[in-house]
Steps between C-alpha positions, in 0.01 A plus 500: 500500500256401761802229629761745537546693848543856514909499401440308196265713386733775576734358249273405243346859469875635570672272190168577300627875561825449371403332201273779397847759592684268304327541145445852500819593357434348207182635520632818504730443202238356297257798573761745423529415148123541413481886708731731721537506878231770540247270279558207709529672866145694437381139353639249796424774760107521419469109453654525870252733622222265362653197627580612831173691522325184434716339837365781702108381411603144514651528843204730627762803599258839348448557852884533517515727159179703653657564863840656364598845622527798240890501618576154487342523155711784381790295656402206225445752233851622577645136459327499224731681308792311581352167450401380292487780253892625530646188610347277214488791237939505567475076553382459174763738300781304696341186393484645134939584493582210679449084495237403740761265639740819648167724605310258702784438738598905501148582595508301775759593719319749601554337867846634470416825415245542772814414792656810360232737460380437898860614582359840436139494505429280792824546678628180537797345508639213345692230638887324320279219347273745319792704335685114380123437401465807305847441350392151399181626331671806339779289338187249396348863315813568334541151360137520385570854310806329320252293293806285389656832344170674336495742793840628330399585165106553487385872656185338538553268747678737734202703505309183552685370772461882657118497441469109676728619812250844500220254530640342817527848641173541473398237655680494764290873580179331412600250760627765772204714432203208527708351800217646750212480311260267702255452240400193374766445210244382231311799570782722505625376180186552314459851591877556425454339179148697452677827525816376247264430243296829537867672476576285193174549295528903576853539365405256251238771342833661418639192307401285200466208533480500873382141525594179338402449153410139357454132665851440550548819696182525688578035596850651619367754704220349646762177616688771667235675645344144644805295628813811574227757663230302583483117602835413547494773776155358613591146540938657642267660758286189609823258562619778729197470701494146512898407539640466848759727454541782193891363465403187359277646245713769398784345414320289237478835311831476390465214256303736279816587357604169379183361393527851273811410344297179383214683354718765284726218367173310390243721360747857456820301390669706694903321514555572924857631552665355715550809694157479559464200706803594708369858570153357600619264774736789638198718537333207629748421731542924634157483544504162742760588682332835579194350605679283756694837661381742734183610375479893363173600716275620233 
């Protein structure tokens, strides 16, 4: 990569990213079937810790970890709980009601969700082209939650589909409530993380089994915990810093999607609904269109 200037860097380590986003899905299907969504949170979250904690010594940033304040470290503990302990303990059950090909794209319109919760949070208001954007996206939600008619008769997958919207929610607060942390993000993540997994293994004293049990459990969890937590954010966070312009980079994000639909057809034979594909690119296209309005000032 020593031939490449700084922007094609940018999109190697951004597209690297993606492809990492991309497979966990059916990562997440796969590990579900070997352990449930607490097993495989507790396990992913503690590879995290290690992986990320390993970053911080790599990248020479203790001095960072051993300079934090006792409040901004209760402020990390806090988002502890939320993420990734909540928000991947109630991931994981929506992944386990519903095809990975309808939860991936639910999860992440989070984006959406976040324009309406600054309406009352942060005060904002929104311009016309955000409400035809979150129209757009909505009607993209609904056609996702149709499942090509499964949404109609299974119970299960309406409590899915409410679980993988829930998840968005809670992003979008993660989001709001880390928008002014000035940390460094690696370190912030691994003391975030840190905390989650001390959470995790205390309630897990009240559980059996509390971790993942057996090779095919502990492989799917540890692939989680390495590329959805740990270096796909790493390498997400270094094409930011080298691309011109966070637009260009960002957008690439939303071929995760598609490049899903790919990996669940080949290695979950999962049939996609065609309901599926048109519900994606609506979100897709809500989204876009409310990136190009009037920005919310968050």
């Amino acid at each position: 990569m020593r031939n490449l200037n700084n922007q094609n860097k940018a999109y190697v380590f951004a597209l690297l990213a993606v492809l990492f986003w991309s497979t966990v899905p059916t990562a997440f299907k796969l590990g579900l079937k070997y352990q449930d969504n607490y097993q495989m949170v507790t396990g992913a979250t503690l590879v995290s810790v290690v992986v990320l904690g390993l970053t911080v010594l790599f990248q020479q940033k203790t001095g960072v970890v051993r300079k934090l304040r006792f409040k901004k470290i209760m402020f990390f503990a806090a988002l502890g709980l939320l993420n990734p302990a909540a928000y991947y303990f109630i991931l994981f059950k929506a992944y386990d009601l519903l095809p990975a090909q309808v939860a991936q794209p639910l999860n992440m319109t989070w984006p959406i969700v976040l324009v309406l919760i600054s309406i009352p949070m942060l005060r904002q208001s929104i311009s016309p082209k955000h409400f035809v954007a979150l129209f757009i996206s909505f009607a993209g939600v609904a056609a996702l939650s149709f499942q090509d008619g499964n949404l109609l008769s299974e119970g299960s997958s309406i409590k899915g589909v409410l679980l993988a919207l829930f998840t968005a929610v809670l992003w979008a607060f993660y989001w709001i409530f880390n928008m002014k942390n000035k940390t460094d993000e690696v370190v912030s993540l691994f003391i975030i993380f840190l905390f989650s997994g001390l959470y995790l293994l205390i309630i897990g004293l009240f559980r059996d089994p509390s971790f993942p049990v057996g090779k095919e459990a502990w492989l799917a969890a540890a692939y989680i915990g390495m590329f959805e937590m740990g270096f796909a954010f790493i390498l997400w966070l270094k094409a930011l810093q080298l691309s011109s312009t966070t637009a260009t980079i960002s957008n690439l994000v939303y071929i995760a999607p598609f490049l899903n639909l790919a990996f669940v057809n080949i290695f979950l034979d999962e049939r996609i609904f065609i309901s599926t594909i048109f519900g994606i690119i609506l979100v897709i296209i809500g989204i876009l269109i409310q990136n190009t309005a009037k920005k919310v000032e968050v």
